[in-house]
C-alpha positions as CSV (number, residue, x, y, z in Angstrom):
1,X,-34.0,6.4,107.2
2,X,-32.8,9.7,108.4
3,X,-34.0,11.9,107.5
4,X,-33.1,15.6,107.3
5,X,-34.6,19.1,106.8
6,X,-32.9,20.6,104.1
7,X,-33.8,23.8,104.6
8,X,-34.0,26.8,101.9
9,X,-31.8,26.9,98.8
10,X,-29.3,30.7,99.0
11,X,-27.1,30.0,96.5
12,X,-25.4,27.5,94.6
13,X,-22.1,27.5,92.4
14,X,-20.2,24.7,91.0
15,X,-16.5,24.5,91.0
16,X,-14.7,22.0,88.9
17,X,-17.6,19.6,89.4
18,X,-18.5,20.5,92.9
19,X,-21.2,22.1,93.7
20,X,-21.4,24.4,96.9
21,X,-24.4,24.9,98.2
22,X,-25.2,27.0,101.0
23,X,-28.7,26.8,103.3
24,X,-29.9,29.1,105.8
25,X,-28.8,27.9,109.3
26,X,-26.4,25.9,107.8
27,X,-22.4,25.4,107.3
28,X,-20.9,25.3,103.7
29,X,-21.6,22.1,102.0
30,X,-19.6,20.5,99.3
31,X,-21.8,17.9,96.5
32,X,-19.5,15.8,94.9
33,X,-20.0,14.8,91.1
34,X,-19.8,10.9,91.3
35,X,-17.5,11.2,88.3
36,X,-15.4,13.0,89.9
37,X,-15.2,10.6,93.2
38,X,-15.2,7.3,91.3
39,X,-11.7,9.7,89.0
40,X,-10.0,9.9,92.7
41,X,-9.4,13.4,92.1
42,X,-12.2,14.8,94.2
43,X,-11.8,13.5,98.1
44,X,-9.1,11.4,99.5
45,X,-10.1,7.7,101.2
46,X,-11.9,8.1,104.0
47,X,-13.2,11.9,103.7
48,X,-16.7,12.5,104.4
49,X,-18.5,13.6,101.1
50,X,-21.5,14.3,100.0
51,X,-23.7,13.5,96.7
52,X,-27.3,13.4,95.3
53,X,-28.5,11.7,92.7
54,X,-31.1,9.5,91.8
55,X,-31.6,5.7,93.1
56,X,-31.0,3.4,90.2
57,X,-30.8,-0.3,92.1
58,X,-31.6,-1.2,95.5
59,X,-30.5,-4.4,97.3
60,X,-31.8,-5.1,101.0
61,X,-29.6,-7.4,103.2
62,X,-30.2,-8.5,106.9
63,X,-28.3,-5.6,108.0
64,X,-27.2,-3.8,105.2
65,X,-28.5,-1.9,102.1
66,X,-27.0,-1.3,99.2
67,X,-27.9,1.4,96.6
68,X,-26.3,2.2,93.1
69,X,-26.9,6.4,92.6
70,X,-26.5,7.9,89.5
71,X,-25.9,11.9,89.1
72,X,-25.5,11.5,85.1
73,X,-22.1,13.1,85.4
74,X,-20.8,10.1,83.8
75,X,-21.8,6.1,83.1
76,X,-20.3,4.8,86.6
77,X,-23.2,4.9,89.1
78,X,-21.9,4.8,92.5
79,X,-22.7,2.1,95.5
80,X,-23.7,3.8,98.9
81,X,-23.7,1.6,101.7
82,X,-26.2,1.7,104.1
83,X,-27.1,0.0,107.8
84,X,-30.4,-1.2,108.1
85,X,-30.8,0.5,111.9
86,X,-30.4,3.8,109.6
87,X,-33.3,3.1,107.7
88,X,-37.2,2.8,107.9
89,X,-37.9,1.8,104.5
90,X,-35.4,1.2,101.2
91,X,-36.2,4.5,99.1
92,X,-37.9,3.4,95.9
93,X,-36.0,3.1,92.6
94,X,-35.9,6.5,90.7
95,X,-36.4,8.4,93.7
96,X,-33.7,11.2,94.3
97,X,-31.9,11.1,97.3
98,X,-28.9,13.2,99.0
99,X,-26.2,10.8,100.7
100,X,-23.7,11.9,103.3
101,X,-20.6,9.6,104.5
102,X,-17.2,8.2,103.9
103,X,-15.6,7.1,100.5
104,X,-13.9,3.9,101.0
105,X,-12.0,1.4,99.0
106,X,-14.5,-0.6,97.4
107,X,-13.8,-4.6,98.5
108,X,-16.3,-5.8,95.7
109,X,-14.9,-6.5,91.9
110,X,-15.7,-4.0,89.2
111,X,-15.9,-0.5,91.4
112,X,-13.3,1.5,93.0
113,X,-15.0,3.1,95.6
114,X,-18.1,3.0,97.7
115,X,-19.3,5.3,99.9
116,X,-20.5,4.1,103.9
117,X,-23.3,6.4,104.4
118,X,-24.3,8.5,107.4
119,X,-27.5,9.8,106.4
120,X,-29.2,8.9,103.3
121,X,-32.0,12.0,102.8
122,X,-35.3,11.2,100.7
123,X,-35.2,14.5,98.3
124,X,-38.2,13.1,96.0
125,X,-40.3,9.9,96.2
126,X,-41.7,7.7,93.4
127,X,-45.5,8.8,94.0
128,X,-47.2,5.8,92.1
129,X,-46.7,3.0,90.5
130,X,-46.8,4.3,86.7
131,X,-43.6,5.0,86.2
132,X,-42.9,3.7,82.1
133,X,-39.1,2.3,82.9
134,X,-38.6,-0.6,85.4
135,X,-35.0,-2.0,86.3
136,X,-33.3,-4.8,84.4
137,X,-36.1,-4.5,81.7
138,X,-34.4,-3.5,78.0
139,X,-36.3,-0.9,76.0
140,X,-35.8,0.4,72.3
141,X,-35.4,3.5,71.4
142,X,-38.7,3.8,69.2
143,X,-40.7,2.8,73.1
144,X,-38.3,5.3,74.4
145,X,-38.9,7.8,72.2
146,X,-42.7,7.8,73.7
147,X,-41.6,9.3,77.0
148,X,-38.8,12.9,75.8
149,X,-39.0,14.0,79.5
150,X,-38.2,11.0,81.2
151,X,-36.2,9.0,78.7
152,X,-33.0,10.6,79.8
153,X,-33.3,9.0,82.9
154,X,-32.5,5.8,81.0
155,X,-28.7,4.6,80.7
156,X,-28.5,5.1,76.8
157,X,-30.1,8.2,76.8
158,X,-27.9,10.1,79.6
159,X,-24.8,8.5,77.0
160,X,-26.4,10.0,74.0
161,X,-26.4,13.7,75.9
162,X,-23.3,13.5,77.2
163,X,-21.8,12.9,74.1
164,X,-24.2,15.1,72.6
165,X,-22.6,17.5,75.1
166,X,-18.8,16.6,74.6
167,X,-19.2,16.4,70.5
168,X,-20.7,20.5,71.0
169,X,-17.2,21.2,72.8
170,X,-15.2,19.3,70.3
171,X,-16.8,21.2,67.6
172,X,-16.0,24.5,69.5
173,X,-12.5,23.6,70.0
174,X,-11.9,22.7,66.6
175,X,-12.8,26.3,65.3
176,X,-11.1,27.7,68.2
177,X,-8.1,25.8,67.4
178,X,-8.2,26.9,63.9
179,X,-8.4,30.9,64.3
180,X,-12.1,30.9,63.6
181,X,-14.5,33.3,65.7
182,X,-18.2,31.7,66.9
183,X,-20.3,34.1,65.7
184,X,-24.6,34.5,65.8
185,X,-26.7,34.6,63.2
186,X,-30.9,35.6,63.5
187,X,-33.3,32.8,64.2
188,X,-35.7,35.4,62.8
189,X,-34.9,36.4,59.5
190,X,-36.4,37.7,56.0
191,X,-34.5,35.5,53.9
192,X,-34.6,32.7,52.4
193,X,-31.2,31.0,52.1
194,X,-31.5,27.9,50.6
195,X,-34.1,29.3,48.2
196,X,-36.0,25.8,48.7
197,X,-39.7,27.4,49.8
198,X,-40.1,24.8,52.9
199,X,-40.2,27.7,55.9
200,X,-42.1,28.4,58.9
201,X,-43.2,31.2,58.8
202,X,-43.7,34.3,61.8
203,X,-47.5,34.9,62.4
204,X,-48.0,38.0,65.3
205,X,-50.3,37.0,68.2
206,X,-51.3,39.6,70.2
207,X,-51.4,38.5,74.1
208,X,-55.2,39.8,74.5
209,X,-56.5,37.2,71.5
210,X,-57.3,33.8,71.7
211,X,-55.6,33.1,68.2
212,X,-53.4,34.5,65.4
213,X,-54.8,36.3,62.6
214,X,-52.8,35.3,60.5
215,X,-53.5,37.4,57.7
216,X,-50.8,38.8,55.5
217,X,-51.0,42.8,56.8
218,X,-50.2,41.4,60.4
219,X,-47.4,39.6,58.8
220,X,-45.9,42.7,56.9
221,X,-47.0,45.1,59.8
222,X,-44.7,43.7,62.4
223,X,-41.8,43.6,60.8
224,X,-42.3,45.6,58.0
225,X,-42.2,43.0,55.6
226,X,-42.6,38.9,55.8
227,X,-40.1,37.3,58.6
228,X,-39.2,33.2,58.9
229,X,-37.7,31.3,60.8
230,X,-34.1,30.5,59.7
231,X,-33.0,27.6,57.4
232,X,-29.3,28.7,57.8
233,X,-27.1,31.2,58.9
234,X,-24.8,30.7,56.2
235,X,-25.8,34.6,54.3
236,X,-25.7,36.4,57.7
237,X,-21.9,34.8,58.5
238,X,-20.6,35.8,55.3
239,X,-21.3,39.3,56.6
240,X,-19.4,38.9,59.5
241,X,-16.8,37.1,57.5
242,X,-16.5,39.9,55.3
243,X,-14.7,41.8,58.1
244,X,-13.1,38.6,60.5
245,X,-11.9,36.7,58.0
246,X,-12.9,33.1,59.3
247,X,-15.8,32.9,61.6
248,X,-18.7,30.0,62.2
249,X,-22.4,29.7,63.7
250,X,-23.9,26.8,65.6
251,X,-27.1,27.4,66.3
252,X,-30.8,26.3,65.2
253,X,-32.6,26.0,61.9
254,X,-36.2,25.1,60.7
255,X,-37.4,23.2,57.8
256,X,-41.1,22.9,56.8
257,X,-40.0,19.7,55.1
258,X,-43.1,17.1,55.8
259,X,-40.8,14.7,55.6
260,X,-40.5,11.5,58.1
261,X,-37.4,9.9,57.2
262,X,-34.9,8.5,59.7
263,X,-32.8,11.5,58.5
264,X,-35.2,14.7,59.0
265,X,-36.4,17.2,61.5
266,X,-37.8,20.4,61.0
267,X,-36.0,22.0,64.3
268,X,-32.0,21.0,64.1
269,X,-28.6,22.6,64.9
270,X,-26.3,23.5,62.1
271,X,-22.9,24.1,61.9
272,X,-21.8,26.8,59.3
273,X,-18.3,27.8,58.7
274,X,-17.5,31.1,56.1
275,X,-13.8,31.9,55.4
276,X,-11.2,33.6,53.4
277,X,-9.0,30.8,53.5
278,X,-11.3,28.3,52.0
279,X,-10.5,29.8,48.4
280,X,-10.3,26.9,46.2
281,X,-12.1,23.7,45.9
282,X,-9.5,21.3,47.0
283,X,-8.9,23.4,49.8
284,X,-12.2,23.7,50.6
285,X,-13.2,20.1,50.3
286,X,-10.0,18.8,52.3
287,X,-10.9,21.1,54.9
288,X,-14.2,19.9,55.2
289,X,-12.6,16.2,55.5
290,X,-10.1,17.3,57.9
291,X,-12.9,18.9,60.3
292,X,-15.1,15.9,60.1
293,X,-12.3,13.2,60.9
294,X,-10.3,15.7,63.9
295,X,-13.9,16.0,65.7
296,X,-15.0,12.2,65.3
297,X,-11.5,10.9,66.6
298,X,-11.8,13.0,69.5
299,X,-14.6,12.1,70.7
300,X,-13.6,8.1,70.1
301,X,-11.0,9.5,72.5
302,X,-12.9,11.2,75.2
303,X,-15.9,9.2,75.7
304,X,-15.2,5.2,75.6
305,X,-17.1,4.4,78.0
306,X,-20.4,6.1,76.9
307,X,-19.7,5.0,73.3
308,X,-19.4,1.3,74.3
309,X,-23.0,1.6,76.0
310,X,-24.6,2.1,72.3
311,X,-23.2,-1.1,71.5
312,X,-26.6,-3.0,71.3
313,X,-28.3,0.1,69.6
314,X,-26.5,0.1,66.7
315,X,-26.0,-2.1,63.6
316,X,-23.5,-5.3,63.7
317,X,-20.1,-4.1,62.3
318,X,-21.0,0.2,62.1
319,X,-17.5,0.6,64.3
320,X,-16.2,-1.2,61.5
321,X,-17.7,0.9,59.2
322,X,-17.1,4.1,60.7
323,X,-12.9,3.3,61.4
324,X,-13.2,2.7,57.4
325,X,-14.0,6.1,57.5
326,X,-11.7,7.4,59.3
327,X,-8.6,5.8,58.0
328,X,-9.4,6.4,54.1
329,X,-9.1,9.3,52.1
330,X,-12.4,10.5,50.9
331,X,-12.9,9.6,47.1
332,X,-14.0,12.7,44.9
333,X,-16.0,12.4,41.7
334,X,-18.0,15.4,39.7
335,X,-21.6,15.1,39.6
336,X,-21.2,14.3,35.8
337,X,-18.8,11.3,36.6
338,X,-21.5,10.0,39.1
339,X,-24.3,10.3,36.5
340,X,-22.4,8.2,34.2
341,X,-21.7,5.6,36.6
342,X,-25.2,5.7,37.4
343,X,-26.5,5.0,34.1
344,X,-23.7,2.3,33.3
345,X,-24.8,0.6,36.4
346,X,-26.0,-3.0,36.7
347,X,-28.6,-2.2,39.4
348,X,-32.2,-0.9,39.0
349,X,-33.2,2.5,40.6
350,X,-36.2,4.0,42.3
351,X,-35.8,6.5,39.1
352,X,-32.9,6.6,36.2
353,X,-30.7,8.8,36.7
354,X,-30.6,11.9,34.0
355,X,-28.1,15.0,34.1
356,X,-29.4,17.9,35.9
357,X,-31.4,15.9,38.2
358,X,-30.7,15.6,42.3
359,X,-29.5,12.1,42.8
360,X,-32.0,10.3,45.1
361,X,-30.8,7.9,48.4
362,X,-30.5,4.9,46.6
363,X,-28.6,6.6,43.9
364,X,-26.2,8.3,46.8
365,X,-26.0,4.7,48.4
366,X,-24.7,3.0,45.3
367,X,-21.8,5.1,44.4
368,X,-21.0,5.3,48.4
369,X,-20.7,1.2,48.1
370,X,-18.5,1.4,44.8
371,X,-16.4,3.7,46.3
372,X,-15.5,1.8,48.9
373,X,-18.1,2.5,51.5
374,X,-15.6,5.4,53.0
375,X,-16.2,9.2,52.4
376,X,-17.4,10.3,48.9
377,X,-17.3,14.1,47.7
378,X,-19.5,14.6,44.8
379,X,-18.3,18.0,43.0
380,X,-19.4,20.7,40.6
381,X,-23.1,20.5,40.2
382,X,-25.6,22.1,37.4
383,X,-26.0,25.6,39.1
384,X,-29.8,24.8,38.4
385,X,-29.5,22.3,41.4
386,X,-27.6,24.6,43.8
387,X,-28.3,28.1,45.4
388,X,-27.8,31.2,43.7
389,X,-24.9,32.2,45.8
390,X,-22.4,28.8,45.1
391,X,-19.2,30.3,42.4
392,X,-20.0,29.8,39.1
393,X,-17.4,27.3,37.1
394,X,-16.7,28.0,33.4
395,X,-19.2,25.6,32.1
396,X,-23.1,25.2,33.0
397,X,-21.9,24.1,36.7
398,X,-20.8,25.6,39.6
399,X,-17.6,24.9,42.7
400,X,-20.3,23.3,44.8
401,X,-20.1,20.2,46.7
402,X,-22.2,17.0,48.9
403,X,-20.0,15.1,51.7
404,X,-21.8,11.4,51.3
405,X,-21.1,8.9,53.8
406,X,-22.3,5.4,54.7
407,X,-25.6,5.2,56.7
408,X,-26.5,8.7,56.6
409,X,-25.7,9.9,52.9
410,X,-25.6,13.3,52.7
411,X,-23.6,14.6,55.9
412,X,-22.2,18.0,54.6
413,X,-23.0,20.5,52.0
414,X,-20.9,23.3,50.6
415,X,-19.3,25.7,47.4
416,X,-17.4,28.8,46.8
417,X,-19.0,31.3,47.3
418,X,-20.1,33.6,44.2
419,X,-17.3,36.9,44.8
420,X,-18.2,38.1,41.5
421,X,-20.5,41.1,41.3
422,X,-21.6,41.3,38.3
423,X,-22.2,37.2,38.1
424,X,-23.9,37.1,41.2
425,X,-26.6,39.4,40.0
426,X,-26.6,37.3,36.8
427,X,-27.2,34.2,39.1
428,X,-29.7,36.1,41.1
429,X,-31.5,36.7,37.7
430,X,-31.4,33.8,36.6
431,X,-33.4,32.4,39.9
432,X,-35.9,35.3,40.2
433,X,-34.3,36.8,43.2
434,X,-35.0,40.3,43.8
435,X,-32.0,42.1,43.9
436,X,-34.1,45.3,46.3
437,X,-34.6,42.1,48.3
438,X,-30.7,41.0,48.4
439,X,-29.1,44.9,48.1
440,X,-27.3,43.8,51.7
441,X,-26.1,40.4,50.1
442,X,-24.8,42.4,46.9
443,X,-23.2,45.5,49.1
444,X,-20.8,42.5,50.5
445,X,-19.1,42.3,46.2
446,X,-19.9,45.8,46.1
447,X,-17.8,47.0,48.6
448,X,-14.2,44.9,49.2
449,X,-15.4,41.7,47.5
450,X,-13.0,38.6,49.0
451,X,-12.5,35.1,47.7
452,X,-14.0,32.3,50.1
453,X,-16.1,29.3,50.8
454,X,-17.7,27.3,53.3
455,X,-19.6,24.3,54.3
456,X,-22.7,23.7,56.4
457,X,-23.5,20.1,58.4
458,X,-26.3,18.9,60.4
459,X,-25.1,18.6,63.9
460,X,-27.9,16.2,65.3
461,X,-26.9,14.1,61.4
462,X,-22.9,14.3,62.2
463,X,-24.1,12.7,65.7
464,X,-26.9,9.8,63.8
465,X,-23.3,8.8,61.6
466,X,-20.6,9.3,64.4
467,X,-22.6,7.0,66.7
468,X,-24.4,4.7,64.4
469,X,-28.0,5.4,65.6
470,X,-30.6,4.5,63.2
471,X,-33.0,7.5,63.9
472,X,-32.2,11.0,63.9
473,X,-34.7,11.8,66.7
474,X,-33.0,10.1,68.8
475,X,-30.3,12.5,68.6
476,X,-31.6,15.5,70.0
477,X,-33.6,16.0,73.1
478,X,-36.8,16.5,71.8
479,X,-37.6,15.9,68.6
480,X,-39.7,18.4,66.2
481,X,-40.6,16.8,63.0
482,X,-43.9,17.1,61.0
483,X,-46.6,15.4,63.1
484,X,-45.2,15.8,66.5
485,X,-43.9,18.9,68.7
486,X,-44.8,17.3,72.0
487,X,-43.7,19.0,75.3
């Protein structure tokens, strides 16, 4: 093989996909994304190009080689052409390599292009044998999920980020599209939003000791009272709403839940949206709808090819399932209606249903089936069930609502938002909360009070539904749930 010194790195930027890279001694060299070449929009037949990637398949010949190189720019993995009188050894599958040559109309069915290398450089080496992924061998997620920093060097995991990737735009361009402004809200905070108890909370470690002290006065000291990390952003953005009208936060939260459901991490992303416009409850909840549906069908529309690889992943018929979604109008029902057809229900429970209770999974699951296994809001809950800060309705409920959906359940949360002064601090009473505590929260009605709402979803949930993947850690990168924080 030939191989050559690289040299030291200067500087690199990219440009529309290609990265420039230049070394010292060295001319200006242009690295090709393989999307981009196997798109033709990147070099012209015949041009000399230059990519690196990693080695995914390698096929020795008499007199030729053939290697498949993936950069994880997209599915494709492109076929590099070797001679054998260029080579010592084949470089070993998963190795990373840099490959110089021509692109050249591919005479083989099923690929474009290929590229007739020049020089094939050996960046990194397989340096044992160990290596938990072999070619041609199917794995499942749940082995996968074993190995978080090499695992996205599988096929279905490099799909899962690039259309975790592509769904974050999509989201972005939505509220961009729609007048909102991103906004950011504290990781640290000293509130508890959803009032549920289940934080993590900030312990000072000074550098010099071996361990926190934990005790409460180094808690208080730092901060000058006790600090968490956030469960939402949702009291923060009102804030900024307050002043910009329509704004949203996509960022992290943390749940002390120890909870090992298919469904739950303690460290996720949430999306959070607060405006002015979202003033009413058929307003808000059609909103929420709309948001859900534009997002999903754009990403149908982007990423075919990444969404196809999940195929074996994911239950028989979810597509099917999913385009149900998309192409009904969610049903709506109050959360007294759905008791009632609870308890009329010819099915047994894990526990009977009863007014001013949550509704469990299987509860959720039944009246999704009944209502046509398509989108179900579930409206105006007991205001004992719901935060202090959802608008109270003229009865013992409040404008609050849960998006349900088929394999996940709940997917969204959401309400109008309590404008009223003097029947916020009666909610606040009502739960204990210390209005010295919430003087900030009560300022906002104090001082220009507005009408609005807003919702809150689960980002790494929205991607278990939109793709149809049974567990939720195999969603996100790495995976923080009670039990495990590996890496």
């Amino acid at each position: 093989m030939n191989i050559i010194k690289t040299g030291s790195l200067w500087c690199s930027k990219t440009i529309s996909n290609i990265f420039l890279i230049r070394r010292y001694g060295h001319t200006l060299t242009r690295v090709h994304s393989i999307k981009e070449l196997l798109g033709g929009g990147a070099a012209q037949i015949g041009e000399k190009v230059v990519i690196k990637g990693w080695v995914r398949l390698c096929r020795s010949q008499k007199n030729v080689i053939f290697l498949n190189i993936s950069d994880g720019s997209c599915i494709s993995k492109l076929q590099v052409v070797v001679s054998t009188s260029c080579c010592g050894k084949s470089p070993a599958i998963g190795s990373s390599v840099e490959v110089s040559g021509n692109l050249v109309r591919s005479a083989h069915e099923g690929q474009l292009y290929e590229l007739q290398a020049d020089t094939v450089t050996l960046l990194g080496d397989m340096l044992d044998s160990n290596y938990p992924f072999h070619p041609g061998k199917q794995y499942t997620l749940k082995y996968l999920r074993q190995y978080p920093h090499l695992r996205t060097r599988t096929n279905v995991f490099q799909s899962i980020m690039r259309l975790r990737n592509q769904a974050t735009m999509q989201i972005h361009k939505y509220f961009q599209d729609h007048s909102y402004a991103y906004v950011h809200t504290p990781i640290i905070t000293s509130s508890n939003c959803e009032g549920a108890g289940d934080l993590f909370t900030l312990t000072p470690q000074n550098k010099e000791e071996d361990s926190a002290s934990g005790s409460d006065e180094d808690l208080i000291n730092y901060f000058h009272g006790p600090s968490f990390l956030t469960v939402s952003g949702q009291l923060h953005a009102e804030v900024l709403m307050s002043s910009l009208s329509h704004v949203y936060t996509f960022g992290p939260a943390f749940r002390a839940e120890k909870s090992h459901t298919r469904h739950h991490l303690a460290e996720f992303y949430m999306i959070e949206a607060e405006s002015t416009s979202l003033d009413c409850m058929d307003t808000l909840v059609k909103g929420t709808e709309r948001f859900v549906k534009d997002t999903i069908n754009s990403l149908l529309i982007a990423c075919p090819d990444d969404l196809s690889s999940l195929d074996r992943f994911i239950p028989t018929n979810y597509k099917k399932t999913l385009n149900n979604f998309l192409h009904s109008s969610c049903a709506r029902m109050t959360y007294t209606e759905a008791v009632n057809a609870l308890e009329v229900a010819n099915q047994k429970f894990s526990k009977n249903p009863k007014w001013g209770e949550e509704l469990r999974s299987d509860h959720e699951n039944y009246l999704i089936q009944e209502s046509g296994n398509k989108g179900l809001f579930i409206t105006d809950y007991p205001a004992k069930l719901r935060p202090f800060y959802c608008r109270k309705n003229d009865d013992d409920t409040v404008a609050a609502f849960d998006l349900l959906v088929p394999f996940v359940g709940e997917l969204i949360g959401g309400s109008l938002r309590e404008e009223r002064f003097e029947k916020l601090l009666n909610s606040m009473k009502t739960f204990n909360i210390s209005k010295e505590s919430y003087s900030w929260y009560l300022d906002l009605r104090r001082y220009g009070t507005i009408r609005h709402g807003g919702f809150g979803m689960g980002f790494e949930r929205f991607l278990q539904f939109m793709l149809g993947v049974t567990n939720i850690r195999d969603t996100i990168p790495f995976p923080r749930y009670s039990g495990s924080c590996k890496l």
